[in-house]
Backbone bond lengths (Angstrom), bond angles and torsions (degrees), N, CA, C in turn:
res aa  C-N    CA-C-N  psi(-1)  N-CA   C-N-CA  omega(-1)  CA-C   N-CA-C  phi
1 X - - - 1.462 - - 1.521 110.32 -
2 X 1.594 118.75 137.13 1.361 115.39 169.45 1.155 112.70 -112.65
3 X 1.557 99.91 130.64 1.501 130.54 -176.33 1.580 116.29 -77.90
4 X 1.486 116.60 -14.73 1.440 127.24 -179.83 1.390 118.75 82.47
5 X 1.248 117.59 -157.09 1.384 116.15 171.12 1.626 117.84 -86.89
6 X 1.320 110.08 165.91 1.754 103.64 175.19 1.317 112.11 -60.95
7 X 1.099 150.85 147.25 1.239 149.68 139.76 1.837 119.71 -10.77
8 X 1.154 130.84 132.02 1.538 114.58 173.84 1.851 79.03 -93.42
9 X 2.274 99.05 149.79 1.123 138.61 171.41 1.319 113.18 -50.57
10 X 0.964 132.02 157.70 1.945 128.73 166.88 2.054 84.10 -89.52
11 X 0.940 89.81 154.07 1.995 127.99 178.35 1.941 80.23 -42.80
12 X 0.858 82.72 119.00 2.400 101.86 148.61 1.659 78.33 90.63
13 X 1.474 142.04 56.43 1.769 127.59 143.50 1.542 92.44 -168.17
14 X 1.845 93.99 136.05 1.284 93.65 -165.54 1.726 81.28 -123.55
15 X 1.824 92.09 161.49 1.448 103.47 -176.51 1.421 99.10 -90.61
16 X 1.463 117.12 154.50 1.228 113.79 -162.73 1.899 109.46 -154.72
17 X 0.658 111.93 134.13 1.725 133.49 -162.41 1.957 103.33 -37.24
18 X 1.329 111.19 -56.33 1.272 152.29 -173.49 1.407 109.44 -100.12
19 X 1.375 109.62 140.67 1.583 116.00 171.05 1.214 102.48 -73.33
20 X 1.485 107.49 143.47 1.865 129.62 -177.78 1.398 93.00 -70.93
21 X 1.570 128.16 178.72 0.977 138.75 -172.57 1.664 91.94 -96.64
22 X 1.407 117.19 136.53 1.578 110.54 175.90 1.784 124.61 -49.69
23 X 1.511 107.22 -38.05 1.511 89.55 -171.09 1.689 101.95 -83.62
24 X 1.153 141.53 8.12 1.264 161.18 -126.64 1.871 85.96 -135.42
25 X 1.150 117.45 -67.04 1.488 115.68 -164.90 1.894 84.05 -65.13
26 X 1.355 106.62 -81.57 1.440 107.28 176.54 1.353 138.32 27.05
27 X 1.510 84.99 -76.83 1.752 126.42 -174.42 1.440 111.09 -71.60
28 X 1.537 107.36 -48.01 1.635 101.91 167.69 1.335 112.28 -73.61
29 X 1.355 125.71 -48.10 1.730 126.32 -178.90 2.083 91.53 -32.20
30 X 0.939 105.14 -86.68 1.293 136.31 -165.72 1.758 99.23 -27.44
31 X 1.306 108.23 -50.68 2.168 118.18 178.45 1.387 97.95 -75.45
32 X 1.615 136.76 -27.62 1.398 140.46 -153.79 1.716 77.23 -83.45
33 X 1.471 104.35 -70.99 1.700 104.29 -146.18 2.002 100.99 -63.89
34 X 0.994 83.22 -15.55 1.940 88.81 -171.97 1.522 101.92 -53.38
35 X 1.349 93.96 -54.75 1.414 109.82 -166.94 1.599 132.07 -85.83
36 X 1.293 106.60 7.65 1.705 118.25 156.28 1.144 118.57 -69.21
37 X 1.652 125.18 124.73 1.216 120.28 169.65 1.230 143.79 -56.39
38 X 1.675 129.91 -1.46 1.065 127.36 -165.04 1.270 105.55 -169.12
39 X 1.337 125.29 144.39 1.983 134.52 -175.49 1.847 96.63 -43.48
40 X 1.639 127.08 -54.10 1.113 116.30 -166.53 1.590 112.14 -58.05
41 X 1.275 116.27 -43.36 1.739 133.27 -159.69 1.145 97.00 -55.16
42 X 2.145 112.13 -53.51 1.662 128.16 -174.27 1.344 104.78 -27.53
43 X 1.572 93.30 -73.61 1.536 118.87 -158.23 1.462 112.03 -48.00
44 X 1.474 116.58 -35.64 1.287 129.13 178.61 1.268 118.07 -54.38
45 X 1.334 92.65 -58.36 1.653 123.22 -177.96 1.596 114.25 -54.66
46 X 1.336 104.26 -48.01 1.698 107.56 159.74 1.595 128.41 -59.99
47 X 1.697 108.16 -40.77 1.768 88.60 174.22 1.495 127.43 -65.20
48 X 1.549 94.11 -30.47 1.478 109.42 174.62 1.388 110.37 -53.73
49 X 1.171 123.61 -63.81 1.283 121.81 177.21 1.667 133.96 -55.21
50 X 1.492 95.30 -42.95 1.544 107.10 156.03 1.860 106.90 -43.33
51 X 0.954 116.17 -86.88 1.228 112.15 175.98 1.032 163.62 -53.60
52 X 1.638 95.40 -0.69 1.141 118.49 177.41 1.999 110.48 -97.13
53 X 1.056 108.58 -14.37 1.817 133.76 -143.78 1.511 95.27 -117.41
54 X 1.380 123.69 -51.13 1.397 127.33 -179.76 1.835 120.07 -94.89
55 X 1.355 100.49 133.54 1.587 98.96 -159.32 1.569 106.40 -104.96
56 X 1.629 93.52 123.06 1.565 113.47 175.24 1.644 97.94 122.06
57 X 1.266 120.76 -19.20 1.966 111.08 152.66 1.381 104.70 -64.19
58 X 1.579 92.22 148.24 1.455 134.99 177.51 1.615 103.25 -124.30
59 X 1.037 108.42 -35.20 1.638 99.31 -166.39 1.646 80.60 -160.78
60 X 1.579 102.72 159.31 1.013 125.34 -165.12 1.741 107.07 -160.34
61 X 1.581 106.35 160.30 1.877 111.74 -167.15 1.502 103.04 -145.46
62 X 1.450 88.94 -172.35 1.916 114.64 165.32 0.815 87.73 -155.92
63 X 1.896 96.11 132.50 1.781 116.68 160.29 1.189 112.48 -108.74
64 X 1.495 128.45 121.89 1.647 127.71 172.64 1.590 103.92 -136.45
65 X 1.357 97.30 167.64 1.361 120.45 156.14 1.523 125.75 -83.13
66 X 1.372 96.09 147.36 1.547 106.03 175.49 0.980 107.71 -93.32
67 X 1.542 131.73 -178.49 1.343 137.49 170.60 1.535 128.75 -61.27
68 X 1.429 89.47 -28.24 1.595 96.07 155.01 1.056 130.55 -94.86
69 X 1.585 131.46 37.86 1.166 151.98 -143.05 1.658 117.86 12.20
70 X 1.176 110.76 33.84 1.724 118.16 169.92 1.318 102.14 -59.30
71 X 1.334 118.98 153.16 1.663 124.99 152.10 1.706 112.18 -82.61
72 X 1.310 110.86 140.40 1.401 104.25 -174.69 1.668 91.43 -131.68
73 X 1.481 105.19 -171.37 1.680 106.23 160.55 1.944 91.85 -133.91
74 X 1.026 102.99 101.27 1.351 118.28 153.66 1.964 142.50 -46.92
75 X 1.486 101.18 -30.99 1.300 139.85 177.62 0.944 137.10 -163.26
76 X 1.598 125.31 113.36 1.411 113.89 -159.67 1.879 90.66 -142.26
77 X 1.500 114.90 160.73 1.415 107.92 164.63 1.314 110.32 -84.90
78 X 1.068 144.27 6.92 1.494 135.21 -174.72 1.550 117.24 -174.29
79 X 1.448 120.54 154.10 2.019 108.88 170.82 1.608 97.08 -67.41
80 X 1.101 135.23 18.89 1.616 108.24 166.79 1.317 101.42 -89.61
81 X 1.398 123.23 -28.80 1.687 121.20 -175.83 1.838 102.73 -60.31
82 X 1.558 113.71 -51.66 1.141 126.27 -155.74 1.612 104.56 -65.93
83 X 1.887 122.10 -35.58 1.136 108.98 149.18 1.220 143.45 -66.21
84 X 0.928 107.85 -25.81 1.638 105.19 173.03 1.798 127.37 -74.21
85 X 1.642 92.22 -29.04 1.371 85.88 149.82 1.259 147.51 -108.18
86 X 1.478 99.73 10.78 1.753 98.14 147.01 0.774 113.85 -39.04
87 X 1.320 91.64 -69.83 2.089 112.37 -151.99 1.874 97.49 -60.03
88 X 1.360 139.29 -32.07 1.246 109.29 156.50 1.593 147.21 -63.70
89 X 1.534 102.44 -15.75 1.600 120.81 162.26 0.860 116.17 -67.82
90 X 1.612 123.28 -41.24 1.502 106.65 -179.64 1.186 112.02 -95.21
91 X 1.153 132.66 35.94 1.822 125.74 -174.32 1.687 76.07 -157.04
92 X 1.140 153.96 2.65 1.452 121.01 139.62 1.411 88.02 101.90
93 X 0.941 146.03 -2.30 1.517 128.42 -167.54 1.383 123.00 -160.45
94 X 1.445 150.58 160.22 1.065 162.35 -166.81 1.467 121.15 131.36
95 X 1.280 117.09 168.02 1.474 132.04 177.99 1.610 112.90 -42.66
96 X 1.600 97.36 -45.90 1.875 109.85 -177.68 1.445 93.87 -56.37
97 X 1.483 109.40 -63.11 1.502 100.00 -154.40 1.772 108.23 -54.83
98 X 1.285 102.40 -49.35 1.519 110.68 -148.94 2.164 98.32 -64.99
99 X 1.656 101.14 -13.22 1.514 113.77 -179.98 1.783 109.65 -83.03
100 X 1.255 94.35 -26.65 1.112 110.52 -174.82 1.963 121.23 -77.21
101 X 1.538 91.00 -40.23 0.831 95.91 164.26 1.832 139.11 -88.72
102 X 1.515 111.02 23.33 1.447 127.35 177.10 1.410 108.55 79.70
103 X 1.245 106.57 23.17 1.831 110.77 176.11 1.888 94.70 -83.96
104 X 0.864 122.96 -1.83 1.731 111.18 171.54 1.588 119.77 87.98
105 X 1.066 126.63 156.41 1.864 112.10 -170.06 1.669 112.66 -43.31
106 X 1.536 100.65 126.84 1.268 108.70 156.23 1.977 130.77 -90.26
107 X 0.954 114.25 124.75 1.240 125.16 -154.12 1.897 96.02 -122.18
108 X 1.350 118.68 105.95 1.587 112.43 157.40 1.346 112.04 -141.01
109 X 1.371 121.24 136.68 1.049 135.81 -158.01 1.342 113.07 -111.80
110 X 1.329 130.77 -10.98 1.651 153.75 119.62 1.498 123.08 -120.23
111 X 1.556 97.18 130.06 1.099 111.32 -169.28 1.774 107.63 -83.97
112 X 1.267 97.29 -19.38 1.977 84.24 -166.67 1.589 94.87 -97.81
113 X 1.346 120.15 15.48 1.308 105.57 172.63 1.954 122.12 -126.72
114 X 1.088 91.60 3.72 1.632 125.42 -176.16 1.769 109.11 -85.81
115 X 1.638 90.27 94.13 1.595 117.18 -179.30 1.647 116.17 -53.57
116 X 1.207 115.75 -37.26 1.762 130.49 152.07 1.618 102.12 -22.46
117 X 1.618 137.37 -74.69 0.852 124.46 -155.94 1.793 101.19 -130.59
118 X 1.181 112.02 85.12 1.471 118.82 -153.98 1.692 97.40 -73.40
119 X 1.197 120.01 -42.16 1.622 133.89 158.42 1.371 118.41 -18.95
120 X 1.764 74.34 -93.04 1.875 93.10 175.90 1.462 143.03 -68.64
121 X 1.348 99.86 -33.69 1.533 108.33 173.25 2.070 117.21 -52.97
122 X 1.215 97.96 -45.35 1.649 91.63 -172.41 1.692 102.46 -68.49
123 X 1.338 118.37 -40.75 1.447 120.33 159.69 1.686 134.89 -39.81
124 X 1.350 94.86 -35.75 2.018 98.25 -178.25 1.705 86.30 -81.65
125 X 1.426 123.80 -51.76 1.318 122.15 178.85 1.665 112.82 -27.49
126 X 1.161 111.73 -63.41 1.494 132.44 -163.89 1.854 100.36 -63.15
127 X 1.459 104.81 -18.85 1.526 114.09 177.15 1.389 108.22 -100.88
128 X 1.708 117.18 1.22 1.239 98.39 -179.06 1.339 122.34 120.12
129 X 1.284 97.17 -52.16 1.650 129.23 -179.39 1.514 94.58 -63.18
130 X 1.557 115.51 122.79 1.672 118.69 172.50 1.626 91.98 -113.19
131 X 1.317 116.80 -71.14 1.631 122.14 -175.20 1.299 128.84 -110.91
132 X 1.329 97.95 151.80 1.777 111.22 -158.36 0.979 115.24 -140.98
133 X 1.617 135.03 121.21 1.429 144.33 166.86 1.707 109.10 -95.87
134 X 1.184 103.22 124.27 1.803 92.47 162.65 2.014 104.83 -144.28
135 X 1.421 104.41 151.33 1.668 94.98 -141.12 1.900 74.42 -138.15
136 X 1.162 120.86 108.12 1.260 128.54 167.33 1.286 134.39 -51.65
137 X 1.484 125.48 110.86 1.410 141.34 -120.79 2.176 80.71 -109.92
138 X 1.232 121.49 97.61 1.519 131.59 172.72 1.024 124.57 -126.65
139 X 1.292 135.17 147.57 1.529 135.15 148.64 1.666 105.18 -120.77
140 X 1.865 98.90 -159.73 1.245 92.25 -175.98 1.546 124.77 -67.68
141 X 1.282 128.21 -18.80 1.236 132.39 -139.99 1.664 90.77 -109.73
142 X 1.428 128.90 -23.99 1.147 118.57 -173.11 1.845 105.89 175.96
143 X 1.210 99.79 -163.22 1.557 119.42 169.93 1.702 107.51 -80.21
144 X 0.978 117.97 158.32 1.642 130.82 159.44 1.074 113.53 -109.66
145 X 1.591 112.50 -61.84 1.361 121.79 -174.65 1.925 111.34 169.83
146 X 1.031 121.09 -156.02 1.575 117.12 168.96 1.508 111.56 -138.94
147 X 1.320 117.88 115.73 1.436 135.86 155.28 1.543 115.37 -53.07
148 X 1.569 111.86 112.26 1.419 115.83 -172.22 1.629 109.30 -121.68
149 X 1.426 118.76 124.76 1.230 112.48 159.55 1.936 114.55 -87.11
150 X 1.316 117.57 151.84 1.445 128.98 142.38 1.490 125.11 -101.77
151 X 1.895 113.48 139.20 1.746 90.08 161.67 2.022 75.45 -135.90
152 X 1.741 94.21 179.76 1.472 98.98 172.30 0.983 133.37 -104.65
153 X 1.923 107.59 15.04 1.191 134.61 179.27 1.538 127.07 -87.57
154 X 1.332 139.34 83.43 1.614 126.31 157.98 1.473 98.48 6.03
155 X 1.013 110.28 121.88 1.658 124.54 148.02 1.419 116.07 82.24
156 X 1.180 117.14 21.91 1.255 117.99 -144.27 1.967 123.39 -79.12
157 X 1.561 90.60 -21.16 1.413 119.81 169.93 1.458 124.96 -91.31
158 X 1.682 110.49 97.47 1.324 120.00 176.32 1.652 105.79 -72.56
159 X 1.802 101.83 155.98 1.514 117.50 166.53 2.182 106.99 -36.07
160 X 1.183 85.15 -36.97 1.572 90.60 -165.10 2.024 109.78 -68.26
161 X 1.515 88.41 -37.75 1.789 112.52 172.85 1.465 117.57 -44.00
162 X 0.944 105.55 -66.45 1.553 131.69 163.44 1.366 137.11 -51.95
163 X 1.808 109.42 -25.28 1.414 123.28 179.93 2.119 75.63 -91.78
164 X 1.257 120.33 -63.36 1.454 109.33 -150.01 1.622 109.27 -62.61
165 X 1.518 103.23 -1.82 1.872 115.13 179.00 1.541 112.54 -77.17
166 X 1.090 91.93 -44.64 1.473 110.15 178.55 1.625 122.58 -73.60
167 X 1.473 100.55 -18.31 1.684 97.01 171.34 1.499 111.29 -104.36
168 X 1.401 120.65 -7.53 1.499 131.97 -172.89 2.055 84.51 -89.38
169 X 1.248 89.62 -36.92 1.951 80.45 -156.14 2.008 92.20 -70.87
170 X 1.254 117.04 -41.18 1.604 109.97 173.45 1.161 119.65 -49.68
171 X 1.294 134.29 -42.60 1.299 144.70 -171.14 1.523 110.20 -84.44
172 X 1.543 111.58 -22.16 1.401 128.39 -179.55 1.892 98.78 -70.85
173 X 1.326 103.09 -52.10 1.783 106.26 -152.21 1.502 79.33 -77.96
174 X 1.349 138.27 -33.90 1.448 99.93 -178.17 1.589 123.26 -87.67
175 X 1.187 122.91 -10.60 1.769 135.87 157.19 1.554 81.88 -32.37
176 X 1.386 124.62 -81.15 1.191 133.22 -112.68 1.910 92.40 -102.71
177 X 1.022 132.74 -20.18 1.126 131.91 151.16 1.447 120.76 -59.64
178 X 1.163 123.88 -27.41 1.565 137.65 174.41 1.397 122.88 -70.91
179 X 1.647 80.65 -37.72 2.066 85.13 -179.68 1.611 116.35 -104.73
180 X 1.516 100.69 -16.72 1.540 101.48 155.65 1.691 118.71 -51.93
181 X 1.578 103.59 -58.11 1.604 101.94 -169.40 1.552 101.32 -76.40
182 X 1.437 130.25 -6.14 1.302 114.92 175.35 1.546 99.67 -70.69
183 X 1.503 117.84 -45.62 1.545 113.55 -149.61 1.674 90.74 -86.55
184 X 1.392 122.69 -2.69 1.330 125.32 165.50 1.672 105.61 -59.15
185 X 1.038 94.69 -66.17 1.840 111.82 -172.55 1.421 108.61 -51.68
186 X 1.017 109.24 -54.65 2.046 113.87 -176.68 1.636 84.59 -49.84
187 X 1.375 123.87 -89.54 1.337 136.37 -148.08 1.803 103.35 -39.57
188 X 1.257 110.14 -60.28 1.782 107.03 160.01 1.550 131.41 -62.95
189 X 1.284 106.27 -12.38 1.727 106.58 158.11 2.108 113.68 -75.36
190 X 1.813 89.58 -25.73 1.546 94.64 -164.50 1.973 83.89 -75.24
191 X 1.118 104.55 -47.25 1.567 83.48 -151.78 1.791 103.87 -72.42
192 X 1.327 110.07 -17.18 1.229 118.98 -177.49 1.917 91.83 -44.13
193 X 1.191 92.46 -76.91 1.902 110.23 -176.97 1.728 116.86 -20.82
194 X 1.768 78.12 -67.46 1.603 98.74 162.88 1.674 133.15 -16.36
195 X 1.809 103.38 -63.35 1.053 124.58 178.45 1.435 108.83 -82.47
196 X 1.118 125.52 -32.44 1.535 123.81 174.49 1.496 106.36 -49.67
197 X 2.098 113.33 -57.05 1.460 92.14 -172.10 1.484 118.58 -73.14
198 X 1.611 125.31 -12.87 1.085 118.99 -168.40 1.763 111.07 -72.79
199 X 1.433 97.37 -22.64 1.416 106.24 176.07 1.799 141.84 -75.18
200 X 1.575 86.90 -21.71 1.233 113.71 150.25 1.371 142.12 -57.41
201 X 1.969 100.18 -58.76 1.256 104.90 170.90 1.646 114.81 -62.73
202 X 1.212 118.47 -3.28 1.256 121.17 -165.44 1.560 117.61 -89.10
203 X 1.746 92.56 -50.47 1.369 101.44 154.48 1.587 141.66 -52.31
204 X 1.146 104.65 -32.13 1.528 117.45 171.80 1.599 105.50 -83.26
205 X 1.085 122.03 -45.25 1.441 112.70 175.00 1.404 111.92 -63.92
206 X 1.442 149.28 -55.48 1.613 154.68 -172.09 1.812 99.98 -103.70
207 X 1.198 103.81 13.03 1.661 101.86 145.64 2.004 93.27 44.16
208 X 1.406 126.43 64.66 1.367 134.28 -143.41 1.784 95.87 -172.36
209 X 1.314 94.27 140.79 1.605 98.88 178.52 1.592 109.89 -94.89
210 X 1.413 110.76 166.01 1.321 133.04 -150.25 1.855 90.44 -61.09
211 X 1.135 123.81 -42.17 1.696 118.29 178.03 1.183 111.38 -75.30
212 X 1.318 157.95 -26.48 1.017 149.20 141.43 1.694 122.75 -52.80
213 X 1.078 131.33 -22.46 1.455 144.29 161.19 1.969 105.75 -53.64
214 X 1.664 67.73 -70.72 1.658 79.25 -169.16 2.106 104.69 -59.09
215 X 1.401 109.73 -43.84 1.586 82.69 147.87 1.478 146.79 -27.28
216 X 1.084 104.83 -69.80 1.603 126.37 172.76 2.226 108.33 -47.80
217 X 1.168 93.29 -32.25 1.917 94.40 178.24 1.372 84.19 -93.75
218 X 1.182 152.73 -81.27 1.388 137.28 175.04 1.615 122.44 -6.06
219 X 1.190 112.62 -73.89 1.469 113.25 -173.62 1.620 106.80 -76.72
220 X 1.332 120.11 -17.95 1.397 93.41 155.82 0.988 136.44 -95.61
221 X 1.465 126.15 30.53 1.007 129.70 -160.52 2.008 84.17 -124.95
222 X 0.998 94.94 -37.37 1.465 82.25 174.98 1.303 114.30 -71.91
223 X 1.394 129.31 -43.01 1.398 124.67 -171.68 1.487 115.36 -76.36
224 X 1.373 128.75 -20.51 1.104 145.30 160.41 1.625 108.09 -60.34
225 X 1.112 132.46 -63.37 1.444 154.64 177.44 1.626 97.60 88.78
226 X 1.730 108.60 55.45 1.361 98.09 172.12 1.764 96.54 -123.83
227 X 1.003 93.54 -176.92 2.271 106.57 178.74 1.258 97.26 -75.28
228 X 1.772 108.19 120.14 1.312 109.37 146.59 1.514 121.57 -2.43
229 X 1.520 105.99 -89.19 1.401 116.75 -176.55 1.417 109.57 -26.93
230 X 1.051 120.69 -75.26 1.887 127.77 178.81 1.525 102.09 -33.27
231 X 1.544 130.90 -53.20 0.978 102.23 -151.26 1.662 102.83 -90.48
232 X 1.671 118.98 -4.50 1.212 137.80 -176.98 1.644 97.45 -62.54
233 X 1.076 109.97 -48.07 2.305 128.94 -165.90 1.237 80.19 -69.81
234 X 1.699 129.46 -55.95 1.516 107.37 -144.92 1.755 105.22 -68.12
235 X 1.509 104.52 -41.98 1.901 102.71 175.77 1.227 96.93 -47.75
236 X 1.188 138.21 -62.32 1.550 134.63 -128.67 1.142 110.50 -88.38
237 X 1.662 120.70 -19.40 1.223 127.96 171.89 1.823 131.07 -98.32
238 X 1.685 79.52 -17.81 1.607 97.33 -177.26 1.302 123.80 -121.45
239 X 1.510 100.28 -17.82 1.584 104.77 172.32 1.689 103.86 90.86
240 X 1.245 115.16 -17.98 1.932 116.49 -173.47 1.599 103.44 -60.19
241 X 1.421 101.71 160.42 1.425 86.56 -148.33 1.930 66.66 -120.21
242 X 1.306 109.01 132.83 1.894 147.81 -168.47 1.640 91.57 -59.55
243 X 1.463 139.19 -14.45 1.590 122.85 154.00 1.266 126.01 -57.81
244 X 1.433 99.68 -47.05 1.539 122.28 -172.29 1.658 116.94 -48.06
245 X 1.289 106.94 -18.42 1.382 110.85 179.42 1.612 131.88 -88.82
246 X 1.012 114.72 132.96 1.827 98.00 177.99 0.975 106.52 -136.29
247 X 1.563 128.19 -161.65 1.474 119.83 -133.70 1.869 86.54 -118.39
């Protein structure tokens, strides 16, 4: 099976012949992930690095939930990650999930013979996939998600693999907690704004103060059964005046 080329690094980590000195990889992981602009870039920025940093990955992921608490893969270095975790969503089981779900590092060193996932394991095999690390992505407040390596090698994850998974994946869930609540904050400053101008134009049109406006985007937003925000963009962009709408 071909695994392709390595991944190229995001800007400020260079690949390097020899393992970096640990507090040395660390320290850059830690300025690299700080400094991505946005939750998608992070996430990126972490498999790459995961996999590039820990020895015996080939390919590397992110496992999260959606809003409908689905498991998805959000970031992956390659479509070999993205198959393999299909095929654990729809068969209910694997290392991601069971990492994912706060069961603690998953560690298999053959996949088609590993009673854990009697389903899936002979399946990632049949893709290639023999061994799998996935190292549960937490802080205090909750889950993030689970950081998963692949290689296509039996055995491929040393004691040493697994200790450097586990300190990339800590330093990982808080990157990624940081740029979640950042891109949290922008998005509620945007709609904050949002609703300000819609509330305006509202006021000047029905000659009505800013709480009674903001009434008027309220109740249509209920009778509509759409997001505030939406119906805040649609005045502000279209001028329609937030009665006009129904459900």
């Amino acid at each position: 099976m071909q695994t392709g080329e390595p991944s190229a690094l995001p800007r400020g980590i260079e690949r390097r012949s020899g393992n970096p000195g640990l507090a040395e990889m660390l320290s850059a992981t830690a300025r690299l992930l700080q400094a991505e602009p946005d939750l998608d870039t992070t996430m990126q920025a972490v498999v790459i690095v995961t996999q590039s940093n820990v020895p015996g990955a080939e390919h590397a992921g992110i496992t999260s939930l959606d809003k409908a608490r689905r498991p998805r893969t959000p970031a992956a270095t390659d479509a070999l990650v993205d198959a393999v975790d299909e095929m654990q969503y729809s068969l209910r089981e694997g290392p991601c999930l069971s990492a994912l779900h706060g069961q603690g590092t998953m560690v298999t060193d053959d996949l088609s013979n590993d009673d854990r996932w009697p389903q899936f394991g002979p399946r990632a095999a049949e893709l290639g996939v023999h061994s799998m690390a996935s190292f549960h992505l937490f802080v205090h407040s909750g889950t993030v998600g689970a950081l998963n390596l692949y290689a296509t090698k039996r055995h491929a994850f040393s004691d040493a693999s697994v200790a450097m998974g586990r300190l990339i994946a800590a330093h990982s869930a808080i990157a990624l907690v940081a740029a979640r609540n950042a891109q949290q904050l922008k998005a509620a400053l945007s709609t904050r704004d949002m609703i300000g101008q819609a509330k305006g134009i509202l006021m000047e049109r029905h000659s009505i103060s800013a709480d009674a406006a903001f009434g008027l985007l309220v109740k249509a937003s209920q009778d509509s059964n759409r997001r505030l925000r939406d119906i805040a963009e649609m005045v502000s962009t279209t001028g329609r005046d937030p009665s006009s709408l129904q459900r």
